[in-house]
C-alpha positions as CSV (number, residue, x, y, z in Angstrom):
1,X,107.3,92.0,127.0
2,X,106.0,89.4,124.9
3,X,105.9,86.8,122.1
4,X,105.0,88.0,118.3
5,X,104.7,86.6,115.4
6,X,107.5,87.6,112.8
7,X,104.5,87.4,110.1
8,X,102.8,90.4,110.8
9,X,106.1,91.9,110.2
10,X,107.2,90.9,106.8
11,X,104.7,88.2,105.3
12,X,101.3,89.0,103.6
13,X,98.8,85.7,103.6
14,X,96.3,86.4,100.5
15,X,93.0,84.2,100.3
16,X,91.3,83.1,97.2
17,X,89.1,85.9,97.5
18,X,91.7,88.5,98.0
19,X,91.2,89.1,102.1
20,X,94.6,89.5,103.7
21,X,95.0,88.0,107.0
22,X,97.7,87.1,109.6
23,X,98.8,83.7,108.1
24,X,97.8,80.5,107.3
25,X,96.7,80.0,110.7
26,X,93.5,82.0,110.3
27,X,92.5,79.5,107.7
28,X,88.3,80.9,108.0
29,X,89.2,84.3,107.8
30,X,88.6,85.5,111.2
31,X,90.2,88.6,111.4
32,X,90.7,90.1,107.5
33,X,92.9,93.2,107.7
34,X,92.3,94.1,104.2
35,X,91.4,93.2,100.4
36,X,93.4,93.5,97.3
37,X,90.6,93.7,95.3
38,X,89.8,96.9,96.7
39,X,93.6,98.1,98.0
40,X,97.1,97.7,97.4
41,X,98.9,95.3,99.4
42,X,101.4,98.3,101.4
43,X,98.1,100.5,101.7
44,X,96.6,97.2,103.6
45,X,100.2,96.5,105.2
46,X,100.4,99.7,106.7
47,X,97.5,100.4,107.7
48,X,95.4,100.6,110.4
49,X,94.1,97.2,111.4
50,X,97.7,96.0,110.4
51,X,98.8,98.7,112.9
52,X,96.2,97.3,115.6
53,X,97.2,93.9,115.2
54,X,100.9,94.4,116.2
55,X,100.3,96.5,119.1
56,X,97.6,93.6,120.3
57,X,100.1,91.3,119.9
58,X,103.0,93.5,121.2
59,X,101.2,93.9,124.3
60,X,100.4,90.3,124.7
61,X,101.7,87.8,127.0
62,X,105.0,86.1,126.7
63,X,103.5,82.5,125.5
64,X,102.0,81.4,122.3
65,X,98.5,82.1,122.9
66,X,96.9,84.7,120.1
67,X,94.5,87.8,121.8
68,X,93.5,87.9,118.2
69,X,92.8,84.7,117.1
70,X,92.1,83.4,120.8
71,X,94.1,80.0,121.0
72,X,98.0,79.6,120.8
73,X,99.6,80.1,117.6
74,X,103.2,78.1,116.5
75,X,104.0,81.9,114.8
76,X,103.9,83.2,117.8
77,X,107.6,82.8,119.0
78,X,109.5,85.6,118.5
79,X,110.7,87.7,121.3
80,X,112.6,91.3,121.0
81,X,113.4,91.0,117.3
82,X,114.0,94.5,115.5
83,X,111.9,94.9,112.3
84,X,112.5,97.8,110.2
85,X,109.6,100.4,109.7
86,X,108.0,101.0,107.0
87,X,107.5,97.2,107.5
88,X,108.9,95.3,104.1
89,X,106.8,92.2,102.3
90,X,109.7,89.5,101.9
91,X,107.4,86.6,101.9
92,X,103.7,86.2,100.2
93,X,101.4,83.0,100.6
94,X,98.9,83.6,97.6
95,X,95.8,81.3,97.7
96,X,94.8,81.4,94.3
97,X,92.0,79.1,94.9
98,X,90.3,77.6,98.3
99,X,88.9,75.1,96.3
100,X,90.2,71.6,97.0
101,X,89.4,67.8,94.9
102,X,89.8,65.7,98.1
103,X,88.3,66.1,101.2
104,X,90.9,64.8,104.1
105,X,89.6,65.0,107.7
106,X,91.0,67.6,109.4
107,X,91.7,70.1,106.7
108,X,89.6,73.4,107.2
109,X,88.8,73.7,103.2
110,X,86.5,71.2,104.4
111,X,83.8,73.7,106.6
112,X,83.2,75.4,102.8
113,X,83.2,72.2,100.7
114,X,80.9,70.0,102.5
115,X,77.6,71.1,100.3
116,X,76.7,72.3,96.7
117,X,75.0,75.1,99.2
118,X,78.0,76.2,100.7
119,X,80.3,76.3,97.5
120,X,78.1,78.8,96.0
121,X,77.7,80.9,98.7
122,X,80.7,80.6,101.2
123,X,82.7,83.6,101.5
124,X,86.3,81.5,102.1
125,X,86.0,81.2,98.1
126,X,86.4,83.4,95.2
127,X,88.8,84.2,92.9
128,X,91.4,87.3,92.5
129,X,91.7,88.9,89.0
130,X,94.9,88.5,87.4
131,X,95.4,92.0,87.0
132,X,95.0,92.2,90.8
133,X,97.6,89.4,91.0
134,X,100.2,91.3,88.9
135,X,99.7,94.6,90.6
136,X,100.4,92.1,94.0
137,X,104.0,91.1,92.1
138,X,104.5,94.2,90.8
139,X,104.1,96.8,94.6
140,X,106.5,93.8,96.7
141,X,109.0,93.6,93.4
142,X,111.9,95.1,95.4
143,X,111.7,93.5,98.6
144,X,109.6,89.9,97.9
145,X,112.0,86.7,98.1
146,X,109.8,83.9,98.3
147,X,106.1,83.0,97.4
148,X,104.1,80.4,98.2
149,X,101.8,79.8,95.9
150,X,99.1,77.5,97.8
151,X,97.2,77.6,101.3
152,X,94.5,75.8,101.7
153,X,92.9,74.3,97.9
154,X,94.7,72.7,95.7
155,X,96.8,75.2,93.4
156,X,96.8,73.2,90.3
157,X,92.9,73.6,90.0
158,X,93.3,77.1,89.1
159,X,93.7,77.3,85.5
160,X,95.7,80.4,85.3
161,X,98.7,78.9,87.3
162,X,100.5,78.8,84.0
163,X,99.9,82.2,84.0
164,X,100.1,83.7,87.5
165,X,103.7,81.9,87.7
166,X,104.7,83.5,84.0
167,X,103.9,86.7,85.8
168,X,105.9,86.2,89.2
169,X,109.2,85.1,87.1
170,X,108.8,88.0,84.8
171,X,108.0,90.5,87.6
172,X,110.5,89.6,89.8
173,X,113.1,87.0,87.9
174,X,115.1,86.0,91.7
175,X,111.9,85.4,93.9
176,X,111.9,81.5,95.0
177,X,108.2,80.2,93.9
178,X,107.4,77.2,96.2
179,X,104.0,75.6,95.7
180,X,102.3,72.5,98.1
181,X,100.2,70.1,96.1
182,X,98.1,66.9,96.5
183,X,99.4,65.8,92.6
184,X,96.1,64.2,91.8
185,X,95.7,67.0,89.1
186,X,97.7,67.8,86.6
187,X,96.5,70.0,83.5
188,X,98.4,67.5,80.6
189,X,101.3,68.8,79.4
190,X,102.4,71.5,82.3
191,X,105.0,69.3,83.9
192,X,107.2,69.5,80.9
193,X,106.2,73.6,80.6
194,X,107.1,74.4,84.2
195,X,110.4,72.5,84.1
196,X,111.0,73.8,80.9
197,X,110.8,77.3,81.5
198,X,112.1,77.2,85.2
199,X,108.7,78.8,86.6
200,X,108.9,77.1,90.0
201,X,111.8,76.5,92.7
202,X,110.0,73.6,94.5
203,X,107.3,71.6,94.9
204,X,105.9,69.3,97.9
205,X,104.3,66.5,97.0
206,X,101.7,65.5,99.7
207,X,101.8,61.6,99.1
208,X,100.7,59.8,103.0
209,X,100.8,56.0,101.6
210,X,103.0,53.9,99.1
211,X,99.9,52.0,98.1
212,X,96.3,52.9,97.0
213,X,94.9,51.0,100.1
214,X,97.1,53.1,102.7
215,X,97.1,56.3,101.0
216,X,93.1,57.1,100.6
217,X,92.2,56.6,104.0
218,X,93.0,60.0,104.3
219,X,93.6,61.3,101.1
220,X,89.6,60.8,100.6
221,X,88.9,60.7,97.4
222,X,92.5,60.5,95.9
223,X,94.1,58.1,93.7
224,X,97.4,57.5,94.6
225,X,98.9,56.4,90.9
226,X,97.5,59.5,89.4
227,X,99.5,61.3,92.3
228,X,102.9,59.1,92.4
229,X,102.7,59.4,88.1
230,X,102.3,63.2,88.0
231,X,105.1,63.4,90.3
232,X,107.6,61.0,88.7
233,X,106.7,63.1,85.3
234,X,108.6,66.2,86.8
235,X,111.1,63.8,87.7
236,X,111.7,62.9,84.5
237,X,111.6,66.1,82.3
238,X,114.1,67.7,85.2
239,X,116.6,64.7,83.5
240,X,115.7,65.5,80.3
241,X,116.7,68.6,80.1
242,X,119.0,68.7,82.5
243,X,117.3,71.0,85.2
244,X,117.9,71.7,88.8
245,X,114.4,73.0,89.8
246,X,112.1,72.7,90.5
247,X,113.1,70.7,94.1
248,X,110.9,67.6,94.2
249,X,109.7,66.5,97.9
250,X,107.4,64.0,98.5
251,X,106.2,64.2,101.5
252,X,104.7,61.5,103.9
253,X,102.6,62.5,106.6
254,X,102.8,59.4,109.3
255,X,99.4,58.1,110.4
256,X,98.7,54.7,112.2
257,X,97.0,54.2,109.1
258,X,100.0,54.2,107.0
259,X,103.2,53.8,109.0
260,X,103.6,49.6,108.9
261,X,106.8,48.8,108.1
262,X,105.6,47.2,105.1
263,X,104.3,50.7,104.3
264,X,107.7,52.3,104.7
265,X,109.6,49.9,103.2
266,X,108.0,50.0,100.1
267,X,108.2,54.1,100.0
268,X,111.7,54.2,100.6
269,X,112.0,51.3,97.4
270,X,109.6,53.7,95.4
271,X,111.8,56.9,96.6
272,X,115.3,55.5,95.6
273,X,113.4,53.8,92.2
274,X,112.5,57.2,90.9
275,X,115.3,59.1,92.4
276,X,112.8,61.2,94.9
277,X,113.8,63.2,97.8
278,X,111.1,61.3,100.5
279,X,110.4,63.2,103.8
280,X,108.6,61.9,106.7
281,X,106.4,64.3,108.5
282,X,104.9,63.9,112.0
283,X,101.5,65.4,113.1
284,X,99.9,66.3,116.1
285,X,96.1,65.6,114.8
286,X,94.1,62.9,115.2
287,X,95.7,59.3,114.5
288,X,99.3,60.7,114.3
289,X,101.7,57.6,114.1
290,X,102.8,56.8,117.8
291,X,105.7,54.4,116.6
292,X,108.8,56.6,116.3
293,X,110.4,58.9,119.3
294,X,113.9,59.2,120.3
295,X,115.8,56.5,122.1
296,X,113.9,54.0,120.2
297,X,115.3,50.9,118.4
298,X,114.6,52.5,115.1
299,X,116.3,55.8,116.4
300,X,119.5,53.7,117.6
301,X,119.6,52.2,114.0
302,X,119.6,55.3,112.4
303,X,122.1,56.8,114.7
304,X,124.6,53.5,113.5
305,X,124.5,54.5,109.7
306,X,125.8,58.1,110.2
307,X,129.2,57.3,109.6
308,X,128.4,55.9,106.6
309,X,127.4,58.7,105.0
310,X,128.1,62.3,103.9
311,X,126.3,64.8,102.0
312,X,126.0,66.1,98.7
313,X,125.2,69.8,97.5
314,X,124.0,71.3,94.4
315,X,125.4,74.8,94.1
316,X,122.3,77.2,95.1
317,X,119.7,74.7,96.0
318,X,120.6,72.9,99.1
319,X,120.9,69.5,100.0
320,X,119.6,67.1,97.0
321,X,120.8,63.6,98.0
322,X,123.3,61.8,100.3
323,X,126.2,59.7,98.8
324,X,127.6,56.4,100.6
325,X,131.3,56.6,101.5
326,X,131.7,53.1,102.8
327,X,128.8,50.5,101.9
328,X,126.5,51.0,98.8
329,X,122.7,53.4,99.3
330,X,121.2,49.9,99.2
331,X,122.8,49.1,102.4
332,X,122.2,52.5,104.4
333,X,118.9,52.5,103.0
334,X,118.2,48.8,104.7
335,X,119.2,50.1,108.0
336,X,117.8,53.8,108.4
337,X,114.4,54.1,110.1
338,X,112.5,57.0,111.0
339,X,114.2,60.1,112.7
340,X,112.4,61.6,115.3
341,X,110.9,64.7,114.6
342,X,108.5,68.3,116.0
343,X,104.9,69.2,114.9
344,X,107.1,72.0,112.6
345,X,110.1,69.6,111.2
346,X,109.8,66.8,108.9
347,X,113.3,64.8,108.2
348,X,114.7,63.2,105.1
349,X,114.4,59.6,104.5
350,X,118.1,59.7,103.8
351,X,119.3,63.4,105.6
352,X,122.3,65.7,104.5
353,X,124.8,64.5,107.5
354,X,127.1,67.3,106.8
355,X,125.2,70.2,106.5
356,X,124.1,70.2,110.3
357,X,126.5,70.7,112.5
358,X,126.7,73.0,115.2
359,X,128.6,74.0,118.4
360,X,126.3,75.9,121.4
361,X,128.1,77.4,124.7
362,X,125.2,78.8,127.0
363,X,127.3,81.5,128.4
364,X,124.6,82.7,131.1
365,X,121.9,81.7,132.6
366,X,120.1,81.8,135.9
367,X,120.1,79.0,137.8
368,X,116.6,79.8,139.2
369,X,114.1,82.0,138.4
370,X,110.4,82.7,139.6
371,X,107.2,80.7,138.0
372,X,106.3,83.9,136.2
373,X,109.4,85.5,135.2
374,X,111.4,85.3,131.7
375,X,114.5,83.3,131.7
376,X,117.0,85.4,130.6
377,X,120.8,84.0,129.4
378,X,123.9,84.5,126.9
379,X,124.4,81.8,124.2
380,X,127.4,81.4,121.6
381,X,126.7,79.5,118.4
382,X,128.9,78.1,115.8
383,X,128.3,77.2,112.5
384,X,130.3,74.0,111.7
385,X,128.4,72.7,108.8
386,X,128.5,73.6,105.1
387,X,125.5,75.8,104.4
388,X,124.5,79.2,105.7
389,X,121.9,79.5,108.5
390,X,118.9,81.9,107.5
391,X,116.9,84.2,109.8
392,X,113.8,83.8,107.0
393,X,112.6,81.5,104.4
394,X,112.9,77.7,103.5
395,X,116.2,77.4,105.2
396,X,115.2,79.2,108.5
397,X,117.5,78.4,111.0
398,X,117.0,78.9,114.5
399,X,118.4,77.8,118.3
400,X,115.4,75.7,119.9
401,X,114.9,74.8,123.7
402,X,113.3,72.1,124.8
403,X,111.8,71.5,127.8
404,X,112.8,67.9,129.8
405,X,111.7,67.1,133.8
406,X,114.1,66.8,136.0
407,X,115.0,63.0,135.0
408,X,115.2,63.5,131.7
409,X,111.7,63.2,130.5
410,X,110.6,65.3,127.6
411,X,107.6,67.3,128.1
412,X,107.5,70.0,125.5
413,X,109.7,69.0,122.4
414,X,108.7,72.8,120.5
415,X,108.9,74.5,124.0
416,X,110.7,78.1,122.8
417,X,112.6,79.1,119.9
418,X,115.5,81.8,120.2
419,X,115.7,83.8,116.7
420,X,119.2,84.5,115.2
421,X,120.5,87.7,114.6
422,X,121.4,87.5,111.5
423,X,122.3,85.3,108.7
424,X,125.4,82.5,109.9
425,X,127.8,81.7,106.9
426,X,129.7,78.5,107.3
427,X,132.6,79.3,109.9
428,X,130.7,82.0,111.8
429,X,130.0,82.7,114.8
430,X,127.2,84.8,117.2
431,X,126.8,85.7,120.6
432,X,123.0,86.2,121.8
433,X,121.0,87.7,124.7
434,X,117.8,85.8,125.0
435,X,114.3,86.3,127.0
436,X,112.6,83.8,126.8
437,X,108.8,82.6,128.0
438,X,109.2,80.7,131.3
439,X,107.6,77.5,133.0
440,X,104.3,78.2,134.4
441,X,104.5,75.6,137.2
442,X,107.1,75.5,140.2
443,X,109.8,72.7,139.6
444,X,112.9,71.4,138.5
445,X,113.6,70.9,134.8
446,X,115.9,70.6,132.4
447,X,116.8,72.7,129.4
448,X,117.5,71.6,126.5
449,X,119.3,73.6,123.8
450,X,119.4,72.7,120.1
451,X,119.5,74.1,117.1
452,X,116.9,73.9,114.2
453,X,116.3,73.7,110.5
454,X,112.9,74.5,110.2
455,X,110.7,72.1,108.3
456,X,113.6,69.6,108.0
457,X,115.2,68.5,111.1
458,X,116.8,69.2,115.0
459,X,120.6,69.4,114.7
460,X,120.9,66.5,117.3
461,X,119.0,63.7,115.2
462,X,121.4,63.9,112.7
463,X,125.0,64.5,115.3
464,X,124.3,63.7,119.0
465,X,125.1,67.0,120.2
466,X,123.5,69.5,122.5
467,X,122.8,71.2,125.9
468,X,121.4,70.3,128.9
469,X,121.0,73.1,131.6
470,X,118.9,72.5,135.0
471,X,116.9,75.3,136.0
472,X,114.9,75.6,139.1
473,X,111.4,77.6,139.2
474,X,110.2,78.9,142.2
């Protein structure tokens, strides 16, 4: 019994210099189970050290800790999910290049851009020939839905871009082409050429400041009205010619650094100016903002202007924007704060209030189990909102469980995830039988069950709704 990561199931992570590895999480490369610059990418997915890497992490422990990588992984979280074999590439994360123009602490590109001796000679860089590329799109045709076209580097200092996404569209005209960016470069012209032609679904912005001042302390070396201009341009050829991708996110990691309320203020003026979609996103490195948890005066004001609001869909591309129903954007926008948020969810500066809404009925579940046992239960879920929960992909949807002490007081906010079955349409319901990693130390806790929109927000932050069993371990 154990945790795995769905990854290694249906997701192929490509480095600039073709090595396949697990995921993004093995940023250096440590354990390459192939090259496509020497094999196809199903003769590397089913092969051997593929093969080795699943049963390793079959036979692991129920927690997140990696025998591969040797520290604890946020992939693996998965527990008795059925994958079909021959395995099937649905997602690819292609790194066209590891090279990167800024140099923020933390990121890893870092360790291989620190010298004019390493550039030359570190093995993390390279470059994969295009025809290598298009054989890539060409072999995952029939069962590839989404790729992300960045890692680590910055995607739109590879000068082919043009022409690797011209190649994914033509390949395979339904796959959802998502690419993260810094937006300090911008080849002059391509903003009006990838909206024009539709070549990607959406891009994310990574914009941590509203001002030059805030926003290069750790964007080093980044100029923050090159950034905010390149992405306002795709703003405004998507009006011009009337185009509903690619989604624009700008997304703003919070730092003490950058999250005054000064700060804020002036990025939610700036969003709502250019008619952005502005995410917040919380980290767990180094000078991570420590100002906005739930139960705090900012949560409480954002909880009041729920009512005020409902959401708006584009047919086929989600959420896009929120429209008032009582007082005018101007006024919701002066009261919403922050909403509180996981290391893996960011939420919207103004969210889609309709879309998540759920019902949960824990069904089973043992009342007290042993320090080193599973917990084991029965949950009913019901979707209530107005879009489809996915099992994969941009809108993955799944039931988290947090972990609270016995008074209430969180201790692990990400502490297990519960996979769905399958996909929930609006309406539908699912029961599930769950096993799931337990506590490690003898106790009573409490917990928590909530559902999740991956990368955008818990259920309960936007409706107060979910819940709380005690559980005593022996």
């Amino acid at each position: 019994m154990a945790l795995i990561c769905d990854q290694i199931f249906n997701e192929a992570c490509i480095l600039a210099n073709g090595d396949v590895v697990c995921s993004c999480i093995d940023s250096q490369g440590c354990n390459i189970l192939g090259n496509i610059n020497q094999n196809g990418i199903y003769e590397i997915f089913h092969g051997i050290r593929y093969e080795i890497l699943r049963q390793k992490i079959n036979g692991s422990k129920l927690d997140s800790y990696c025998p591969i990588l040797n520290f604890n992984c946020v992939y693996k979280r998965s527990s008795f999910k059925k994958f079909d074999n021959p395995f099937k590439i649905e997602t690819i994360r292609l790194e066209t290049t590891a090279y990167c123009n800024l140099k923020c602490p933390g990121c890893p590109s870092r360790c291989w851009m620190d010298s004019e001796n390493s550039i030359k000679s570190h093995p993390r860089l390279g470059s994969i020939p295009i025809d290598k590329i298009e054989k890539l799109f060409t072999d995952t045709k029939d069962t590839l839905k989404t790729i992300l076209l960045y890692n680590f580097g910055e995607p739109f200092l590879d000068k082919r871009l043009l022409e690797i996404l011209r190649l994914a569209k033509r390949i395979a005209p339904s796959v959802f082409i998502f690419i993260s960016t810094n937006g300090t470069v911008m080849p002059v012209g391509w903003p009006e050429i990838i909206i024009k032609e539709g070549l990607i679904d959406r891009i994310i912005f990574s914009i941590d400041g509203a001002s030059q001042e805030s926003y290069g302390k750790y964007r080093v070396g980044g100029n923050f009205d090159k950034a905010f201009r390149n992405m306002t341009e795709f703003s405004k050829y998507k009006k011009s010619y009337a185009k509903l991708i690619p989604q624009l996110e700008w997304q703003y990691i919070l730092f003490k650094l950058n999250d005054s309320d000064v700060e804020i203020k002036h990025a939610r003026e700036l969003a709502v100016e250019h008619g952005l979609t502005l995410h917040w996103l919380y980290t767990h490195t180094d000078g991570n903002s420590q100002k906005w948890f739930p139960k705090s005066q900012e949560y409480n004001e954002l909880e009041e202007m729920i009512e005020y609001s409902c959401g708006v869909v584009e047919p086929g591309h989600g959420v896009r924007h929120i429209q008032s129903v009582k007082n005018g954007i101007n006024n919701i926008l002066s009261k919403i704060k922050y909403q509180p948020f996981s290391r893996f969810c960011s939420s919207l500066v103004v969210d889609d209030l309709g879309m998540h809404v759920a019902t949960i009925k824990i069904k089973e579940l043992s009342n007290s189990v042993k320090h080193d046992e599973p917990i084991c239960g029965k949950v009913r879920l019901h979707n209530l909102g107005q879009y489809t929960w996915q099992i994969s992909g941009k809108d993955m949807t799944r039931l988290g469980v947090q972990l609270l002490d016995k008074s209430g007081k969180l201790i692990a906010l990400d502490f297990r995830r519960i996979d769905l079955p399958m996909p929930l349409q609006p309406g539908e319901s699912a029961e599930i039988d769950f096993v799931i990693a337990g506590v490690q130390r003898s106790g009573e806790y409490i917990l928590r069950f909530d559902m999740v929109r991956e990368y955008i927000c818990w259920f309960s932050y936007v409706r107060p709704y979910y819940v709380d069993k005690r559980i005593k371990v022996n």
